[in-house]
C-alpha positions, 0 to 999 in steps of 0.5 A, spaced: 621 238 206 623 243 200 616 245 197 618 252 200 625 252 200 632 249 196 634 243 198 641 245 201 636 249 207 634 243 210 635 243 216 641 238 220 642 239 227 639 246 226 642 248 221 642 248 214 646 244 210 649 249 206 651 252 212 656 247 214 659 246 207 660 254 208 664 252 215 669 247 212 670 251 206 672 257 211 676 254 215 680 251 209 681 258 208 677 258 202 674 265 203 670 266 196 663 263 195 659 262 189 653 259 188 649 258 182 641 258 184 636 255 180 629 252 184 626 258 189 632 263 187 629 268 190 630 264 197 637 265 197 636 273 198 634 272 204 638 268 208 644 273 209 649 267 208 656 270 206 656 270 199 660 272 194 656 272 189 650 269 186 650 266 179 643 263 177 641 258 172 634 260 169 632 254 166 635 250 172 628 245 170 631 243 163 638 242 164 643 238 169 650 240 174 654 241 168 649 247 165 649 249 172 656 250 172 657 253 166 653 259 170 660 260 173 663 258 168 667 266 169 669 264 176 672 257 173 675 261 167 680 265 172 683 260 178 682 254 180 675 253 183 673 248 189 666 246 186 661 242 191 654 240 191 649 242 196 647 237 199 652 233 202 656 236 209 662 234 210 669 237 213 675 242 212 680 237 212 676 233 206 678 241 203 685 241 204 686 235 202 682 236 194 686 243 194 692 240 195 691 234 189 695 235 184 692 236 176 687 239 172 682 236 175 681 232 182 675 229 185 674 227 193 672 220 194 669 215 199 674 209 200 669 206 206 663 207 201 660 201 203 659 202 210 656 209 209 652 206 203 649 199 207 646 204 213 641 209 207 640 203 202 638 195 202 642 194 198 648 198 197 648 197 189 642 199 188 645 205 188 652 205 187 656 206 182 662 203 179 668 207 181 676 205 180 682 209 181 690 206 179 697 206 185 697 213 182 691 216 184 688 218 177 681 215 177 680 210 172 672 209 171 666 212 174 659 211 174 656 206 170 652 201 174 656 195 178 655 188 177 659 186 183 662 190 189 669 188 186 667 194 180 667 200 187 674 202 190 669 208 193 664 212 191 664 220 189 662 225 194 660 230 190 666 235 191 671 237 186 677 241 184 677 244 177 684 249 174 682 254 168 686 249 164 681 243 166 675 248 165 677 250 158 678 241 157 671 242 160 668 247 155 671 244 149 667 239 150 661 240 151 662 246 145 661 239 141 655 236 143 648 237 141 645 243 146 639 238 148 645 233 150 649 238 154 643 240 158 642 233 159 650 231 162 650 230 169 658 231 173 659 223 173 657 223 166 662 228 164 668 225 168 667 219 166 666 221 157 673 226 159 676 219 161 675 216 155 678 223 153 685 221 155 684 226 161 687 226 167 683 226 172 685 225 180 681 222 186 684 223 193 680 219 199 675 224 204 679 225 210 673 224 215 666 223 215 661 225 211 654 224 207 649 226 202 642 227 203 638 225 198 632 223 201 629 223 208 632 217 211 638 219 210 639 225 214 638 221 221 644 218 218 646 224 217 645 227 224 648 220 228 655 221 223 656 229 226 655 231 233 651 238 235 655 244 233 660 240 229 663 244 222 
């Protein structure tokens, strides 16, 4: 299904999937979009998708999410940024919630992941991974692989808010890791080593539904969660 094009272009209810995330950040009121392309990055150019500007990650088939954010790592520097990966859809109250955490750094999250989960997996902890968050909202741990479903408060949608501040926490320490490891760190990975930091990091629950789509199964239970013409 994406032998020709990136896999946000995969087509849900007759429109692509980035395009969705392009509709609820609209109407959260984010006007600004950036979007760091790699595999087919040419594609991109011919789509007439309202984008700000394109950031390209070149060596997109060695390195992980962190090195491609760092391509926009100018945008991060500046103001506060909404970061979303491009294969999950979900809505604009989900937006405004994030923009409305408090800190350097916030995370969206499912706190129904299991429903979610037991629809696309046989077993929902093949899958999963642990999340916990305190009577604060400050997320706890995330991403190891669960034992039991006691160790997973949610899961972590793939959508997040960064400040400059937390961007510099961020650049500050990959700086001090091996180039081949900060090519190889993943966004799970670098929350859960900036926890063991002493970061802050806060996590709001999803308001609405939503979904990720991550294999070809998963966009039937995609297109059953969002109605036609839904955005």
């Amino acid at each position: 299904m994406t032998a020709t094009h990136p896999k946000c272009f995969v087509q849900l209810h007759g429109k692509p999937l980035v395009q969705w995330q392009v509709e609820a950040l609209n109407a959260a009121g984010i006007g600004e979009i950036g979007i760091v392309r790699g595999y087919l990055a040419d594609f991109w150019d011919r789509q007439g998708l309202p984008v700000s500007r394109f950031f390209t990650n070149g060596r997109w088939q060695r390195t992980n999410m962190v090195a491609s954010l760092a391509c926009a790592g100018e945008w991060l520097a500046e103001a506060p940024c909404l970061v979303s990966y491009t294969d999950i859809v979900y809505g604009s109250g989900t937006v405004r919630r994030l923009m409305a955490a408090p800190g350097e750094i916030a995370i969206t999250y499912d706190p129904d992941w299991l429903r979610l989960w037991s629809r696309r997996f046989a077993d929902p902890l093949d899958d999963a991974e642990t999340f916990g968050v305190d009577a604060g909202g400050r997320l706890i741990t995330i991403g190891a692989r669960p034992k039991s479903l006691d160790e997973v408060q949610g899961q972590y949608m793939g959508l997040l808010r960064i400040t400059p501040a937390g961007w510099k926490m961020v650049v500050g320490y990959v700086a001090g890791l091996s180039p081949e490891d900060a090519d190889r760190l993943d966004m799970t990975g670098l929350l859960s080593r900036l926890l063991k930091l002493g970061v802050e990091i806060y996590a709001v629950p999803a308001a609405g539904p939503w979904c990720e789509v991550d294999q070809q199964s998963d966009l039937a239970v995609a297109e059953s969660i969002f109605a036609v013409g839904e955005g």
